[in-house]
Every structure is written in C-alpha cells, then in structure tokens.
N, CA, C and O of each residue as an XYZ file, in Angstrom:
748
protein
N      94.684     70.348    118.543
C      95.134     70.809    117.258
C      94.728     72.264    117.094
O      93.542     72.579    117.195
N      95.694     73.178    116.839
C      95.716     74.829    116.580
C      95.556     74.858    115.049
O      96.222     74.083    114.364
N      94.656     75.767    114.466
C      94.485     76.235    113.234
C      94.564     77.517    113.416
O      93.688     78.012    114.125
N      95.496     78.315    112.907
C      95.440     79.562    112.909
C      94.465     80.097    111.933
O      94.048     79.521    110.928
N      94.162     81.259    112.359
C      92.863     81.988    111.097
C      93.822     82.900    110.088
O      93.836     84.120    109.929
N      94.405     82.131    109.630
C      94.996     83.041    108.313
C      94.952     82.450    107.249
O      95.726     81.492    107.248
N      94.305     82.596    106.175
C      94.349     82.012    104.810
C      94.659     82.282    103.851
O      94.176     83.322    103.404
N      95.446     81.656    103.156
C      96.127     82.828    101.590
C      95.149     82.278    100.125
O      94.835     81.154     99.732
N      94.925     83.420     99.688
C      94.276     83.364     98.231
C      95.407     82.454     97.254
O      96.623     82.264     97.283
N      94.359     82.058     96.462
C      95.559     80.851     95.334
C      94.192     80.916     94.130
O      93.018     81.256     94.277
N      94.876     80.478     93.050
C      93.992     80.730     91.340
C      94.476     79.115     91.512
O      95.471     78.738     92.133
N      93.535     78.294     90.817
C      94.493     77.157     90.317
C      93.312     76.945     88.422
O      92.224     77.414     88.088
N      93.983     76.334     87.944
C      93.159     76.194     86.497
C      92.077     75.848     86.088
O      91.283     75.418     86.925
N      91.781     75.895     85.058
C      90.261     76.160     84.760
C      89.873     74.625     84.937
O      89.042     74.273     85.774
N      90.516     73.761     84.116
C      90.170     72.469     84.701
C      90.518     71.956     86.048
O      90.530     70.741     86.245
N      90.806     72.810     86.996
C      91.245     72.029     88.371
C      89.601     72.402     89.209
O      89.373     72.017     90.356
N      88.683     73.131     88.448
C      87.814     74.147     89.218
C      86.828     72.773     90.275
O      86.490     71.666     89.854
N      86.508     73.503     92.065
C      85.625     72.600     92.545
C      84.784     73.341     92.897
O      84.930     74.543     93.118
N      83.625     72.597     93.006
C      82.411     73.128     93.933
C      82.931     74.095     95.247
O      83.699     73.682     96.117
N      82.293     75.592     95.198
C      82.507     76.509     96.142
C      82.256     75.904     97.536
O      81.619     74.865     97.711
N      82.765     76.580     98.427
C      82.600     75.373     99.952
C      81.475     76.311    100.479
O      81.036     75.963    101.576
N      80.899     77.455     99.921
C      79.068     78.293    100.397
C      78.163     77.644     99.301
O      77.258     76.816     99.413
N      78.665     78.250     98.248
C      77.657     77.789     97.320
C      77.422     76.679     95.986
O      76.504     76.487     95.189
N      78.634     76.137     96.194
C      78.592     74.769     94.875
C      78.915     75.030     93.627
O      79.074     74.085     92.854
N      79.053     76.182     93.246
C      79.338     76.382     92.120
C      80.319     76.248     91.993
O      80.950     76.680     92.959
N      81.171     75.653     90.914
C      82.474     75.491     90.188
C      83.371     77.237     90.600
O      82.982     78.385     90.387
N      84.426     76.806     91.130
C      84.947     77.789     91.233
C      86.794     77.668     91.049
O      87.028     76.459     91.030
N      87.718     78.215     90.954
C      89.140     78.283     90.393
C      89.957     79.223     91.645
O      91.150     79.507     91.751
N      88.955     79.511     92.390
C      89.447     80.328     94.125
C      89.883     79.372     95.173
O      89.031     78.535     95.470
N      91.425     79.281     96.028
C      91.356     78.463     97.000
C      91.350     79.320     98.285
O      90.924     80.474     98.326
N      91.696     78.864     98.984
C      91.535     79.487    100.402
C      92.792     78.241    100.757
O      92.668     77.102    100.305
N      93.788     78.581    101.479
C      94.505     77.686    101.916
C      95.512     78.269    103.093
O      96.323     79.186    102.957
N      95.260     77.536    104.220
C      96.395     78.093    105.321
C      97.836     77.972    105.124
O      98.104     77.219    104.188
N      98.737     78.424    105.652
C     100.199     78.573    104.817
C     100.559     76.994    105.776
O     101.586     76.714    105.158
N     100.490     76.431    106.280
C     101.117     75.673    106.687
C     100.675     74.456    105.959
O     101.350     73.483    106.297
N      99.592     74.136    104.904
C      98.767     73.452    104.330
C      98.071     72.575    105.001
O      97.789     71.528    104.417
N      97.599     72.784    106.454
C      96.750     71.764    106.811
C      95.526     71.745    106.390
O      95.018     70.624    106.366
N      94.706     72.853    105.956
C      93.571     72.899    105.350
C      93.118     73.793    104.298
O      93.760     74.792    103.975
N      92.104     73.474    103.800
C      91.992     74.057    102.145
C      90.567     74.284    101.984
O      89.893     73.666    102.809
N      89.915     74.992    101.160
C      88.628     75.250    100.243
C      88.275     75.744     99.347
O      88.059     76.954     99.414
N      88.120     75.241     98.467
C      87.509     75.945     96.961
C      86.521     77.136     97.701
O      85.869     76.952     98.729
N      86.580     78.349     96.942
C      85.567     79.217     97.429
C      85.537     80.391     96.050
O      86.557     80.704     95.437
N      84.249     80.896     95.761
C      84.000     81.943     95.053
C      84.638     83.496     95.434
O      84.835     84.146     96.460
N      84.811     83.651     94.140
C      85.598     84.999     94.435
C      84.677     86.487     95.242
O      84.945     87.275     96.148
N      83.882     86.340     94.601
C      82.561     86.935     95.692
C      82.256     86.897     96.628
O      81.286     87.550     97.012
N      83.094     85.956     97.563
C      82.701     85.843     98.710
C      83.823     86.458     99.420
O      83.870     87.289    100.327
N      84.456     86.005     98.950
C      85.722     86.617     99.430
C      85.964     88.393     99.580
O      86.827     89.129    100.059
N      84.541     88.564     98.802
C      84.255     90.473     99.060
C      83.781     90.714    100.235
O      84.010     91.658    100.991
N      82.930     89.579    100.387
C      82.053     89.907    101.348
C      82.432     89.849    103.138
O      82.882     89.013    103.922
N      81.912     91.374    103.197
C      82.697     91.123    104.991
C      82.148     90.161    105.704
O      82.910     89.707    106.558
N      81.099     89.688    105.661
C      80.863     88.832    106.352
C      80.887     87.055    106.214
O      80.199     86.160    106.705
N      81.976     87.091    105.345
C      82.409     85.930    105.124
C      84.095     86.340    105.391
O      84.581     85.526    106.176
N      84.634     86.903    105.148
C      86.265     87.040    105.458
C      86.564     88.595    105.412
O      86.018     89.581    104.916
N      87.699     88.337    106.173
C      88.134     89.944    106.512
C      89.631     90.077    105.619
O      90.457     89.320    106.129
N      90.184     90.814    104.456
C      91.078     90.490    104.408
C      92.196     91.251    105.044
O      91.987     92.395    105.448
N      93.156     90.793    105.137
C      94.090     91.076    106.327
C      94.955     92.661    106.046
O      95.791     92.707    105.143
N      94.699     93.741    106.785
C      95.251     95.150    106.747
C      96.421     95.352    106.264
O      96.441     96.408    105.631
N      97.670     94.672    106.280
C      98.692     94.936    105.969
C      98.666     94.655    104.364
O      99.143     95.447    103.551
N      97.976     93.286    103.979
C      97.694     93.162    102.717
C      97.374     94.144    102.334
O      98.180     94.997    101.960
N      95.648     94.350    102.318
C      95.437     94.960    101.993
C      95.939     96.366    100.981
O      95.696     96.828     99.866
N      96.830     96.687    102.243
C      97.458     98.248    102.392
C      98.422     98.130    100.948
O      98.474     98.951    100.032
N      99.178     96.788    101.079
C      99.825     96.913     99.836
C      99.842     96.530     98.276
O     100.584     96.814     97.336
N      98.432     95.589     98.471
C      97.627     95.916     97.089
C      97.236     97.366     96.984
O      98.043     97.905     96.226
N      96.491     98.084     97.348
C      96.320     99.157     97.388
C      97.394    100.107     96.780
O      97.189    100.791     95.777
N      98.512    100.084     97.455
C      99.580    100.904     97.241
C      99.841    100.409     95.811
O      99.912    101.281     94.945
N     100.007     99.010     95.415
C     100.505     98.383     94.397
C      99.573     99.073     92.625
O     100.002     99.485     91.547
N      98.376     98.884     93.141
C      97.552     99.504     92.139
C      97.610    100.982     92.046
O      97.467    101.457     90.919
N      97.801    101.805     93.065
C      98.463    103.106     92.818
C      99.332    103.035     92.124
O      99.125    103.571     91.035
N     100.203    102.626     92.242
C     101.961    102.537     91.060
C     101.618    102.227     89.969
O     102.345    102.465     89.005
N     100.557    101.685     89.855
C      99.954    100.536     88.398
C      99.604    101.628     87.610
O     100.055    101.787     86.476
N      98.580    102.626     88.321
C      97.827    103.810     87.309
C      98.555    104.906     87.177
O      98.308    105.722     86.289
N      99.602    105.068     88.095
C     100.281    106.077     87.849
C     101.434    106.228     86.841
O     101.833    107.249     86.281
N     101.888    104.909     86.745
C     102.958    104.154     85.604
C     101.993    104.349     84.156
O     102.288    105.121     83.244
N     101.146    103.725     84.178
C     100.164    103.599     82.646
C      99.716    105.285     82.691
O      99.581    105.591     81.507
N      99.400    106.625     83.640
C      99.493    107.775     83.138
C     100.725    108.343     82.930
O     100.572    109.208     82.067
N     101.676    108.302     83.225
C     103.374    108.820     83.084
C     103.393    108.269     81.098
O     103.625    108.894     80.062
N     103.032    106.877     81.392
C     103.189    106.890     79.525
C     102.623    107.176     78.803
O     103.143    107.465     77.725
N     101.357    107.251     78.969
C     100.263    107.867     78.055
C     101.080    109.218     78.103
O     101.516    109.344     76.959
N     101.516    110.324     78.887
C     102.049    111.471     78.874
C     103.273    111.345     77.720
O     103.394    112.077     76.738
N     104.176    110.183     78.112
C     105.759    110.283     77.118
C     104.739    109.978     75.854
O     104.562    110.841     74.995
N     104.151    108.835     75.803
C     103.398    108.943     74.138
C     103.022    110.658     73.596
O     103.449    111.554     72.868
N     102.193    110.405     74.306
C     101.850    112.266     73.925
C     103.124    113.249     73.444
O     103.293    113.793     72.352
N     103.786    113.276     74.397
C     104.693    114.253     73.987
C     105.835    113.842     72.643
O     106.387    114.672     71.922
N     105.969    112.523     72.574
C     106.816    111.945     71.506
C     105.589    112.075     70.241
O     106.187    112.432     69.226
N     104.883    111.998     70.103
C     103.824    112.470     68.917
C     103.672    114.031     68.820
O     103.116    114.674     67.929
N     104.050    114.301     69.497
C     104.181    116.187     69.500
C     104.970    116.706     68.493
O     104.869    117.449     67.516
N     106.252    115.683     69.408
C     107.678    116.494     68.490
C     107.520    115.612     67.256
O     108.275    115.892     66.326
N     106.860    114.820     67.119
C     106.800    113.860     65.464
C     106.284    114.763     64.721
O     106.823    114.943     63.629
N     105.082    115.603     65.093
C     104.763    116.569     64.214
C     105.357    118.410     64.142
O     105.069    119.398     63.466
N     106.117    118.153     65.039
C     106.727    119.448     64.577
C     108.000    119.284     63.895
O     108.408    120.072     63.042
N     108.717    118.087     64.345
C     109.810    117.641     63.230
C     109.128    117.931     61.174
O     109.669    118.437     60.192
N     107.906    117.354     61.382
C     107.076    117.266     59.951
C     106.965    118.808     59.509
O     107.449    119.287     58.484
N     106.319    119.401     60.371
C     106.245    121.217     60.390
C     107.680    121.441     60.268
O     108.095    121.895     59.202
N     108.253    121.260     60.935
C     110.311    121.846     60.240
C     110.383    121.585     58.979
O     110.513    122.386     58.053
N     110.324    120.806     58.956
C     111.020    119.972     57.734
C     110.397    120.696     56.352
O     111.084    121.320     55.544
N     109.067    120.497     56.261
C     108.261    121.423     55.812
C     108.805    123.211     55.482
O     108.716    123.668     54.342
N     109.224    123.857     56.385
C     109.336    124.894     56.885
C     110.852    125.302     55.954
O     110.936    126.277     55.207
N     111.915    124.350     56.203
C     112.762    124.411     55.489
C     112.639    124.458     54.266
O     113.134    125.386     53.627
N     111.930    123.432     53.665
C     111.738    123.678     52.318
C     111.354    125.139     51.547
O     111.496    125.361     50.344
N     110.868    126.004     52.491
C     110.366    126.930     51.926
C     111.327    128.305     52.509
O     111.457    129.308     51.808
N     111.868    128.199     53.681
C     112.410    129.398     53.719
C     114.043    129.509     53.377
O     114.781    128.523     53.371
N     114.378    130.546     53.161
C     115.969    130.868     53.180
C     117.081    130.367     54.082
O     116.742    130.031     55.217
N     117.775    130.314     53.899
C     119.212    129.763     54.472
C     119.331    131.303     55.863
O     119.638    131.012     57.019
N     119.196    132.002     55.677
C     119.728    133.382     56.556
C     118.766    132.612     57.738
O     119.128    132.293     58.871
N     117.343    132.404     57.075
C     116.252    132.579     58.236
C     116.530    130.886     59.251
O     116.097    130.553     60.354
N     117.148    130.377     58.564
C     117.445    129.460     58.925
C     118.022    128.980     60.420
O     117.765    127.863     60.869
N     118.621    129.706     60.945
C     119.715    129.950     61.985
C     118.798    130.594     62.983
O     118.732    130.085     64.102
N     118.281    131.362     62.782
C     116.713    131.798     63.273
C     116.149    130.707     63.955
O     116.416    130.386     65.113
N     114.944    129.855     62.801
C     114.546    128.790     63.096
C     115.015    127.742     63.900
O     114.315    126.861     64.399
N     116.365    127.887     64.019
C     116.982    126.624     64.772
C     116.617    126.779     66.217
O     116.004    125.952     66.892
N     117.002    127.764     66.545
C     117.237    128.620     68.440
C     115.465    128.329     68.177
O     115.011    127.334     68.744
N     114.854    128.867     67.646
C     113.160    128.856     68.137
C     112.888    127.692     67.950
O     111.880    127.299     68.537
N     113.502    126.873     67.246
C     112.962    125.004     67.346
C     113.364    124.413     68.776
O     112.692    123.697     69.519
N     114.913    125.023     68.979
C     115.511    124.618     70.254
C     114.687    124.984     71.742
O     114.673    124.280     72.752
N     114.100    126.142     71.560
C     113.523    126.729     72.918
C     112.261    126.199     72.825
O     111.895    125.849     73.947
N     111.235    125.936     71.780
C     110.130    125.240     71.808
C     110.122    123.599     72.493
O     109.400    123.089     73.351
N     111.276    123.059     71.682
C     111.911    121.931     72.387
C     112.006    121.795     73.522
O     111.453    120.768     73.917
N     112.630    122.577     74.523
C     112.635    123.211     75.797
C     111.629    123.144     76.296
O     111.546    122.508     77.347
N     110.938    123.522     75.959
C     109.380    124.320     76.693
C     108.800    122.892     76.504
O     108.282    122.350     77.481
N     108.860    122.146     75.126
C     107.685    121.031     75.826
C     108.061    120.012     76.593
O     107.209    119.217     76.991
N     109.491    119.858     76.947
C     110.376    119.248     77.662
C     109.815    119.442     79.439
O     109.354    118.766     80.359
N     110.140    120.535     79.189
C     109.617    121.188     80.584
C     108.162    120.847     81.160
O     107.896    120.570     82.330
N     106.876    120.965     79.583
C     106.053    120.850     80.460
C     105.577    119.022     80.411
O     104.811    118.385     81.135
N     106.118    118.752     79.648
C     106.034    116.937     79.748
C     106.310    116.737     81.216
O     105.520    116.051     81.864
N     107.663    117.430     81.960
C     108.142    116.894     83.445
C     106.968    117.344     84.180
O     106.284    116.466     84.706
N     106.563    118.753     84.327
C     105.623    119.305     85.068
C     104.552    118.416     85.334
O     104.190    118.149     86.480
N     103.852    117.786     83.948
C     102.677    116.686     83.605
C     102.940    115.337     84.637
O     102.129    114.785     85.381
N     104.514    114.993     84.372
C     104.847    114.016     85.188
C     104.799    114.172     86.600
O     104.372    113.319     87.378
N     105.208    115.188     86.880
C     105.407    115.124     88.935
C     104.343    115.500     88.927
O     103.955    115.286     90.076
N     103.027    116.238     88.022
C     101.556    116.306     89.147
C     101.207    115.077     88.987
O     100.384    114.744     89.840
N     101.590    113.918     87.961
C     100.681    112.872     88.028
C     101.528    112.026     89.280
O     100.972    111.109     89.882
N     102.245    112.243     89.437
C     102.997    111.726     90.912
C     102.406    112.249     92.234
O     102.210    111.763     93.347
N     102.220    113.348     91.693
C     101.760    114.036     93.322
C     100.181    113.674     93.590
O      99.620    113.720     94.685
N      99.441    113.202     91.992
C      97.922    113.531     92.446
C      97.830    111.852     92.407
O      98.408    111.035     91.691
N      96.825    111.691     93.519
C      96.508    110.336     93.798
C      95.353    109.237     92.831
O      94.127    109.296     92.927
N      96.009    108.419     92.060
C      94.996    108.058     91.094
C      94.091    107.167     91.665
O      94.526    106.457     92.572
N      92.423    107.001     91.186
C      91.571    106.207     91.606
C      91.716    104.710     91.818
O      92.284    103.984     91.002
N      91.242    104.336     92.815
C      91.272    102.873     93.694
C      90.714    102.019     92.705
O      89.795    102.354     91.958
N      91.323    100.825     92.706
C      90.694    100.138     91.385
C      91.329     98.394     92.372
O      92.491     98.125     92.678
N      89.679     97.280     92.703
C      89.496     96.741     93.303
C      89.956     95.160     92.849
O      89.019     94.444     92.496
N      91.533     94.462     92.827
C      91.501     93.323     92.158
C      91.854     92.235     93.224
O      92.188     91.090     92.917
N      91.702     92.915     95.100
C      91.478     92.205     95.872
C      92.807     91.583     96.450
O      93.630     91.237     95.602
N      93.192     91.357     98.023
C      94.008     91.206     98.759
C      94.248     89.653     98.526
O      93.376     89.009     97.943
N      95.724     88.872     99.087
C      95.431     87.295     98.872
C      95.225     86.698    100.238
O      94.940     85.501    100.293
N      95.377     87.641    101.732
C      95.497     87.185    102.847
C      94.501     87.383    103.815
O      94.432     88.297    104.636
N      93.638     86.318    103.619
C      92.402     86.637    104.580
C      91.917     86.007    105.872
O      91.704     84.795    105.927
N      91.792     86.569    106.601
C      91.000     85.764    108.495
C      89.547     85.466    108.130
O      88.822     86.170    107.427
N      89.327     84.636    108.551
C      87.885     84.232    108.419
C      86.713     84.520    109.546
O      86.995     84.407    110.739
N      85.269     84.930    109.081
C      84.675     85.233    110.163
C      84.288     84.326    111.052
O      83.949     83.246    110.568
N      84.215     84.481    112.645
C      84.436     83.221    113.720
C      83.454     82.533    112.940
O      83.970     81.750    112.143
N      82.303     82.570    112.914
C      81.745     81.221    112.329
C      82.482     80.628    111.474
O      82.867     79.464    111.588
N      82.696     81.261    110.693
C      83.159     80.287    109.425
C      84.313     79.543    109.511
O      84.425     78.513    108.846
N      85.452     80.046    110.467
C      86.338     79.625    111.342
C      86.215     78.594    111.940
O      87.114     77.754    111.904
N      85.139     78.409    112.601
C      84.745     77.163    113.706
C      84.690     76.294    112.717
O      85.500     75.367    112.685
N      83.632     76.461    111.653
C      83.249     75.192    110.994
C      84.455     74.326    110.643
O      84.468     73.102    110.775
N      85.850     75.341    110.010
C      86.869     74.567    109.456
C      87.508     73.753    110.902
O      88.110     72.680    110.851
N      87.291     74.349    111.875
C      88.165     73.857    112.739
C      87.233     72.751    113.220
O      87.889     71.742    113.477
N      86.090     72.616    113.402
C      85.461     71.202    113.933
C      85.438     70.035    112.431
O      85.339     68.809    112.486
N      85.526     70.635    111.556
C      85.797     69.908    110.234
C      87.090     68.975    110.694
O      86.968     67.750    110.679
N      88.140     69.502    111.040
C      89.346     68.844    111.179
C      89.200     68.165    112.089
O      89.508     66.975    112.013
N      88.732     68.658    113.129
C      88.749     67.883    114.713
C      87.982     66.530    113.799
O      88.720     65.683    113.296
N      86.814     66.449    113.682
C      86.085     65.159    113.027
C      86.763     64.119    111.992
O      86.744     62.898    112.145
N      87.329     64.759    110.981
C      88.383     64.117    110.224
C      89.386     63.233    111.029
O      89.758     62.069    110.881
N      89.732     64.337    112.058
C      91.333     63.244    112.811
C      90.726     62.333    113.865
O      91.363     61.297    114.054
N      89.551     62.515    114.639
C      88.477     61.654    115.335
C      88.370     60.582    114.845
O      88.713     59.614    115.523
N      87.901     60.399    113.612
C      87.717     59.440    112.777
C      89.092     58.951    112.542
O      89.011     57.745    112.775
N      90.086     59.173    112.270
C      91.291     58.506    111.391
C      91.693     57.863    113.227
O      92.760     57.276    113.409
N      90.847     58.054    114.242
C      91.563     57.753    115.497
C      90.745     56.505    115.807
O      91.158     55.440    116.267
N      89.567     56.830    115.483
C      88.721     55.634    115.864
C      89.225     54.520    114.594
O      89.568     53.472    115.142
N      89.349     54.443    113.305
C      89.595     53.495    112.424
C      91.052     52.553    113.381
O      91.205     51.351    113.598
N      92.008     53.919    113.799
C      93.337     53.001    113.759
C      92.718     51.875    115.508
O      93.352     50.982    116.070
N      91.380     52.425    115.857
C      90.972     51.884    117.212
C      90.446     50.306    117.091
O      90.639     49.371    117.869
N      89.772     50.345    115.937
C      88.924     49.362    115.307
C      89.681     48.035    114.764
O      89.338     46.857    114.667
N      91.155     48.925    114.379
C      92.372     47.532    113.667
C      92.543     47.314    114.196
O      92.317     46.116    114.022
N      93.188     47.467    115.840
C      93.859     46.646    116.603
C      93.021     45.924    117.650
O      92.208     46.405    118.439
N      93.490     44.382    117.441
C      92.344     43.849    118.179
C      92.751     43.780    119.647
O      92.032     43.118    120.396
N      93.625     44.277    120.045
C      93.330     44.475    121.683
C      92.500     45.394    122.111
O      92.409     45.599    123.321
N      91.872     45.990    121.350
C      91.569     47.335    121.982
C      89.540     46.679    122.123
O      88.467     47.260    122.283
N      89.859     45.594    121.992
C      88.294     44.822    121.975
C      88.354     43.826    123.302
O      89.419     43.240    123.499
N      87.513     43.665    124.000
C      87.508     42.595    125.075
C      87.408     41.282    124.418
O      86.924     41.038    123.313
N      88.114     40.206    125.543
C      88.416     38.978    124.835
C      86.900     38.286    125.137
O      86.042     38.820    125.840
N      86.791     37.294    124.616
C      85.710     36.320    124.486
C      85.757     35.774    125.456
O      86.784     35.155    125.735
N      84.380     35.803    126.562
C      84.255     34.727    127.931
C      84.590     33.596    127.988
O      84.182     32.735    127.208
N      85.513     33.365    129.062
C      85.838     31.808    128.813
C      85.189     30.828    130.323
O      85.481     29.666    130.606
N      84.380     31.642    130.981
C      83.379     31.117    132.139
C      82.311     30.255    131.463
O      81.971     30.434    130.293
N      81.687     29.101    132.435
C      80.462     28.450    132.678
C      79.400     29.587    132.673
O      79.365     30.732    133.124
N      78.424     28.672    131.869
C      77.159     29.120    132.125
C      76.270     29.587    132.724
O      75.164     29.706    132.197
C-alpha cells in the first residue's frame, strides 16, 4: 500500500473539533490526503512548524501572491475613498463660493474647478500605479498543501499498514478453514 506525502488543509466546525494527533487538544484543523485514505485532526501551530510539515512551494507561492492582491485591492480603495471625500468637500467650497461671487466671475471659476478636477484625477491614478508597483507587506494566513516530515510520514504509514494487518487477520480468524482440523488418531 502507497501513501503519497501530500496532505491538504480542511477547517471543519466548531462542534466537529478532535483531539490534535501531537498534542490532544481540541482542534477544527484536518490534514487529509486527496485521495481520502487517511486523515488527522491537527493544530494549526503545527502546521507552522518546519519541523512538523513542509508546506508545499507552489502553494505556497500562491497564497503569497493571493495576499499581495488582497493589500493592494484594500490600498487602491482606501485611495478612491480619499479622493471621493476630497471632491465632497470642494463641491461644499463651490457651492459656498457661488453664493458669494458674481455671475462674470463665474465662468472663471468653472475652468479652475475643471483643471483642479483634473489635477486630483491625475494624482489619485499616480497614487494608484505606485501602489501597484510597490510591493505590500507579507501577511501570514498559511498554505492548504502540505508534505509531512519523514518521521511523521512513517508513523501515518505504519498506522495504516497495522489497521489493514488487523482487518486481515480478523477476516483470518472467521473462516474456519484457515484452522487445523481436530485429530482423529489413537492415543
């Protein structure tokens, strides 16, 4: 029997939680090979730790990438917020502004509302492509595809071997040929 060393991360619910398969504590972490032959509740902490699992590079790479897009999306809007509260208050300053000046100056005001408009247009985009270009900080919520370290590997795999040992010897035990018959010789 082949067990490959690849295991995928899984959440299951708060009431499904079992004893960690290191340390016993109630935990809501599985560990499960994709083909489902084997399984373990395990703490999420461990799962940091290199010397309990490695998680797998390609993953990795694209959580990683994934949480880049994450911070760079939540700064792009914090930027459009910003700039849409800008023009909220210079709309208020116009408006304002009108009330008090002349109709001549008016026509004036428009072209310099228009080119201000412009300008913060411009530098809202500018704001946007450096936050594209500059690389936002790594922020750690962990890969789902992990190899296990050889020890810890072995254990699952002699775990199974023993399990199917056993389910071999039971089906050995039902059938009664597999027992020698009762002597039927003299004494």
């Amino acid at each position: 029997m082949s067990l490959k060393n690849e295991w995928h991360h899984r959440k299951v619910a708060e009431g499904q939680a079992k004893a960690c398969w290191v340390c016993f504590k109630p935990s809501t972490s599985v560990l499960i090979t994709p083909d489902n032959k084997d399984f373990f509740y395990i703490c999420p902490g461990h799962l940091k730790d290199r010397g309990f699992a490695i998680p797998d590079a390609d993953e990795a790479a694209a959580v990683e990438e994934r949480k880049k897009k994450e911070a760079l999306d939540r700064e792009i809007e914090a930027v459009k917020k910003e700039y849409a509260e800008k023009q909220k208050e210079k709309e208020k300053k116009r408006k304002e502004k009108e009330k008090n000046k002349d109709k001549d100056k008016k026509k004036e005001d428009k072209k310099e509302e228009e080119e201000e408009d412009k300008n913060d247009e411009k530098e809202r985009d500018e704001k946007i492509k450096s936050l594209e270009q500059k690389d936002p900080e790594k922020t750690d919520d962990g890969p789902r595809i992990f190899n296990l370290h050889k020890n810890f590997y072995q254990q699952r795999v002699e775990r199974l071997r023993n399990i199917e040992q056993a389910k071999r010897n039971r089906e050995r035990l039902k059938n009664p040929s597999a027992f020698p018959s009762v002597p039927s010789g003299d004494l």
